[in-house]
C-alpha positions in Angstrom: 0.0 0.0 0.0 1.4 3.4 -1.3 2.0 5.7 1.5 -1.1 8.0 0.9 -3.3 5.7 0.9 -1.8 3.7 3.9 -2.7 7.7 5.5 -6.4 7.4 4.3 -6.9 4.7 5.9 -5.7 5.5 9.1 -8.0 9.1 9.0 -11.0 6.7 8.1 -10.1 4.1 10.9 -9.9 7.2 13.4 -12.7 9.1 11.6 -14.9 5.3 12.6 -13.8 5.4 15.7 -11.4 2.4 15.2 -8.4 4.3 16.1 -7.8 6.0 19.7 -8.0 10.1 19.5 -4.6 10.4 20.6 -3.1 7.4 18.1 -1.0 10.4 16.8 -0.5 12.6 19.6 3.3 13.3 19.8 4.1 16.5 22.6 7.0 18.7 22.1 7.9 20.1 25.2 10.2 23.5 25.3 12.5 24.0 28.2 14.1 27.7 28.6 16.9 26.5 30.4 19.8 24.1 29.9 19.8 20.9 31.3 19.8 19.5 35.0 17.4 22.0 36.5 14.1 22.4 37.9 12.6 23.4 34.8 14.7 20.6 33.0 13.5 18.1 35.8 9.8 19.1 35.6 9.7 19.4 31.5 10.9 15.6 31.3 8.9 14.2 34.3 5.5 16.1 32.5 6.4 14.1 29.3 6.8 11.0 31.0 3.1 11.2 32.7 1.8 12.6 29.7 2.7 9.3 28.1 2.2 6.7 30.8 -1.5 8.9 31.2 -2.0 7.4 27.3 -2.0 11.7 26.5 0.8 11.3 24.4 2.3 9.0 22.1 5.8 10.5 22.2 7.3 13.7 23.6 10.2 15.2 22.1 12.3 17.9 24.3 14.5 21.0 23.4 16.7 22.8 26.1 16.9 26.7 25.3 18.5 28.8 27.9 19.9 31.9 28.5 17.8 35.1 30.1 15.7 33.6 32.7 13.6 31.8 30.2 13.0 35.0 27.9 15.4 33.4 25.3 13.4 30.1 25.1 9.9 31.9 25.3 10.7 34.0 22.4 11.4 30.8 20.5 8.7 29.1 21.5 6.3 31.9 20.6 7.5 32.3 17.1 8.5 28.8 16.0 5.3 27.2 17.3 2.6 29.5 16.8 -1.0 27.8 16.4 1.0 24.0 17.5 -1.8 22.3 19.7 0.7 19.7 20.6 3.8 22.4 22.0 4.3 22.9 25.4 6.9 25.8 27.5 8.0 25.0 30.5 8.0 28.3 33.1 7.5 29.9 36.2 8.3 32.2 38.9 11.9 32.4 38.0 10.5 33.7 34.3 8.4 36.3 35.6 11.2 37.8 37.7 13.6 37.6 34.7 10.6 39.4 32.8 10.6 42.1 35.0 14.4 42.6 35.8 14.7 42.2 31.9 14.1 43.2 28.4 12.6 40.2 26.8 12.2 40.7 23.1 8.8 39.1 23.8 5.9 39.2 26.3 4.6 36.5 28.3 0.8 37.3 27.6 2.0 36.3 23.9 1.3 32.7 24.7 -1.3 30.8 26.2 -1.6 29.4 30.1 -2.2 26.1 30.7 -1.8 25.4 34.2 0.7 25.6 36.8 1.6 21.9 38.2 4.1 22.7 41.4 5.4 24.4 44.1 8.3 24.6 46.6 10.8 26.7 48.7 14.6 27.5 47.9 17.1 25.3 50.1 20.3 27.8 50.9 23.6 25.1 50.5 26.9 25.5 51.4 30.2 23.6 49.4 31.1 21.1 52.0 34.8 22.4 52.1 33.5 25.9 53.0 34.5 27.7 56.2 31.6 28.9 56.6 28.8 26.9 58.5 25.4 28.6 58.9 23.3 31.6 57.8 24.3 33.3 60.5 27.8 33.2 59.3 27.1 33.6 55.6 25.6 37.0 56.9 27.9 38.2 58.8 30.5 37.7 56.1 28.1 40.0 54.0 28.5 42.8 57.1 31.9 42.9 56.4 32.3 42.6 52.9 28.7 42.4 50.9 30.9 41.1 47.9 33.1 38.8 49.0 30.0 36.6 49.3 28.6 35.0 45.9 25.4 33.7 45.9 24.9 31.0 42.7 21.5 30.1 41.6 19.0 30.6 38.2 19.1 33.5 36.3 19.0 37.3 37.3 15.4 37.7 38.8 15.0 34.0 39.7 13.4 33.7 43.4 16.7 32.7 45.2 18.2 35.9 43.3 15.6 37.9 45.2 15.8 36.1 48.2 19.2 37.0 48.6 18.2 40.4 47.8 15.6 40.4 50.8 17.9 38.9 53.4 20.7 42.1 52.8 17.8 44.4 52.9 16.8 42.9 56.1 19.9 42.6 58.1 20.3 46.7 56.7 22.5 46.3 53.6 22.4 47.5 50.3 20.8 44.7 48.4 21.7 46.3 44.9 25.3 45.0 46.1 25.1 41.7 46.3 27.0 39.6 44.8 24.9 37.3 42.3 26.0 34.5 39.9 23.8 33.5 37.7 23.9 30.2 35.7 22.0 29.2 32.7 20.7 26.0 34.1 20.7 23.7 37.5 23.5 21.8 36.2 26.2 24.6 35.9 25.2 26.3 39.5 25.3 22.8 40.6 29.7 23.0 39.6 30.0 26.0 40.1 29.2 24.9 44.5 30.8 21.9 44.1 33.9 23.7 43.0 33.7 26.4 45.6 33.1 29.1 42.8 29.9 30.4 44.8 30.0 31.0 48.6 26.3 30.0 48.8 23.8 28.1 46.4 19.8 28.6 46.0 17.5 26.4 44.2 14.8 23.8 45.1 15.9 21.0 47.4 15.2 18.6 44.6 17.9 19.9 42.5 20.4 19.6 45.6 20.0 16.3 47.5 22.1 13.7 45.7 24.9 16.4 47.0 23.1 17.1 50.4 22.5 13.5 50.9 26.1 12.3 49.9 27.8 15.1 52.0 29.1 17.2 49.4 26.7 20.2 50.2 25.4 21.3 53.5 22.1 23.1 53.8 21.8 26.1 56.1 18.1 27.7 55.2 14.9 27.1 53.4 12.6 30.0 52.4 9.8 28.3 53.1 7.0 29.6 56.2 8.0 26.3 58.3 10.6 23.4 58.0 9.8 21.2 55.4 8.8 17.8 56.0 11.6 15.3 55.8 14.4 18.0 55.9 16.3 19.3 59.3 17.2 22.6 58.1 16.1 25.9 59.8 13.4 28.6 57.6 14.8 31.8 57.3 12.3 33.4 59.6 13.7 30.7 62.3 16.9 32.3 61.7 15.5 35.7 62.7 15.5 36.6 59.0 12.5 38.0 57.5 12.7 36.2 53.8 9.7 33.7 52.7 9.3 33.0 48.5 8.1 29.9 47.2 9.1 28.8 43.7 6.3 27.0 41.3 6.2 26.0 37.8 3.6 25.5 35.3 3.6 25.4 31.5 2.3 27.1 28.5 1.0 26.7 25.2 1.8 29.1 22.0 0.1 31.6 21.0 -2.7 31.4 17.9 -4.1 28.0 19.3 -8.5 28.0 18.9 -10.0 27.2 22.3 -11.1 24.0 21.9 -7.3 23.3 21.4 -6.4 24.6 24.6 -8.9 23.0 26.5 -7.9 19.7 25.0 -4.3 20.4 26.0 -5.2 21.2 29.6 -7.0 18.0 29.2 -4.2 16.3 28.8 -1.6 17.6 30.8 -4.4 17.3 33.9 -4.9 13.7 33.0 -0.7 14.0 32.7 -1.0 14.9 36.6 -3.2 12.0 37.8 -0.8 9.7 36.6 1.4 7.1 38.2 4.5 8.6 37.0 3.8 12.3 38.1 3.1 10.7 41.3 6.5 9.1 41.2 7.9 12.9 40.4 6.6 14.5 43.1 7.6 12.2 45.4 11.3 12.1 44.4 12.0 15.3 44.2 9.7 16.4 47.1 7.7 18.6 44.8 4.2 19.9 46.1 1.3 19.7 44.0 -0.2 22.9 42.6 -2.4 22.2 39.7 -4.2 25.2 38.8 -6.2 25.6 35.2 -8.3 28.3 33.7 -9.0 32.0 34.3 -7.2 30.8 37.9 -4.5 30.2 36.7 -4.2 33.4 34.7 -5.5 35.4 37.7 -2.8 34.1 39.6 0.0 34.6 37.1 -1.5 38.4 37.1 -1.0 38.5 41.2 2.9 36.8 41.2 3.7 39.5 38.4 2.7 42.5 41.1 3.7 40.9 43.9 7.2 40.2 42.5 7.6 43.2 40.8 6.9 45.2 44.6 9.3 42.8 46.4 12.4 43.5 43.9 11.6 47.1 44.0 11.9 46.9 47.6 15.1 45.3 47.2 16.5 47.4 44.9 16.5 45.1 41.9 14.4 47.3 39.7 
């Protein structure tokens, strides 16, 4: 059978009902950072519930980073405009990139879908470091605010700004801190190990092969209590008043009708009641946030002006 017609036949067979909807379903999911990060982690656990759900035949994956996602969202909106089947990765780090930034791009160009997680940034210390708490990270900063470098995402990401809110609080200047920022999870992840950074910030997912193994030691979470599971102070414990969670959700392009984009929330909510998602949140102690809709939009609205008042509190715009 010539190949066209071999294609006829499989429209008629689905057209009859003979074929599942999704027989052809293959995701493509966009990550706006390079590999080994959070938004690396959750982009390739998604596609694995998306296809042990049945939403997805196959999911490809393509690593763009650079600019706090802004260089990966650009991308995305142009290259798959009107795609039913694309998906961006993104979050809270991406909004505070947006706003400390000049993305060629806006992120109302595309279209939420929902947001699937949340959790608090761990504060980590190399293991060879002299330095053994908070306490003494900030009163390193007292002496010299730049002799201590803080690693983490990109410029705006929420460990950026909690490090911004702890020198504000202890009475320092936070427009001098000291901030590395890496492209992905995977080069702040060296960069601690090699003692390049005085302090790391991500999600404790990211960091607890190295916590667990000895090769990091956590000093702080900036989360409202202790997290469950993990003997490390909060910030406010510490006397410090710093408390940002960190989520991530995903969007679709732009130009997609909505009937599309309520079939792809279908999917990636179907995606979260899987066995494998279950499995993701689990491992790397991610907390379910599913939110959908005019919610989710709503709250993507309220982190923008929230985050846009703490950083100019802090100096960071």
């Amino acid at each position: 059978m010539r190949r066209n017609e071999f294609m006829k036949a499989l429209a008629a067979l689905a057209a009859c009902g003979a074929l599942p909807a999704q027989a052809s379903t293959a995701m493509k999911i966009m990550v706006p950072a390079n590999p080994g990060g959070g938004w690396d982690n959750t982009g390739r656990a998604l596609g694995r519930a998306l296809q042990d759900a049945g939403a997805a035949t196959a999911v490809s994956y393509e690593n763009k980073g650079g600019a706090a996602g802004a260089i990966g969202l650009a991308q995305f909106v142009s290259a798959s405009k009107g795609d039913p089947h694309a998906l961006l990765v993104m979050g809270a780090v991406m909004l505070g990139g947006l706003i400390t930034g000049k993305p060629p791009v806006s992120l109302s160009q595309a279209t939420p879908i929902a947001r699937l997680t949340s959790e608090y940034n761990v504060f980590v210390l190399p293991a060879a470091s002299p330095l053994k708490s908070m306490k003494e990270v900030v009163e390193q900063m007292r002496r010299d605010p730049s002799s201590v470098k803080w690693g983490g995402g990109s410029r705006g990401a929420t460990e950026h700004i909690a490090a911004a809110m702890l020198a504000r609080d202890v009475g320092l200047d936070a427009a001098k801190i000291n901030y590395v920022p890496f492209r992905g999870g995977g080069e702040a992840i060296a960069a601690i190990l090699g003692g390049n950074v005085t302090v790391g910030g991500s999600g404790y997912s990211e960091f607890q092969p190295y916590i667990e193994s000895g090769k990091m030691r956590h000093i702080a979470v900036t989360a409202p209590q202790r997290l469950k599971g993990l003997d490390v102070p909060t910030m406010k414990e510490l006397g410090y008043n710093v408390e940002i969670g960190n989520w991530r959700g995903v969007y679709a392009p732009p130009g997609i009708t909505p009937a599309q984009r309520q079939a792809l929330t279908e999917r990636v909510l179907k995606a979260t009641r899987s066995k494998a998602w279950a499995e993701a949140l689990e491992k790397n102690g991610w907390t379910p946030a599913v939110l959908t809709g005019r919610e989710f939009e709503d709250f993507v609205d309220r982190e923008f002006a929230a985050l846009r008042a703490i950083m100019a509190k802090s100096g960071m715009v």
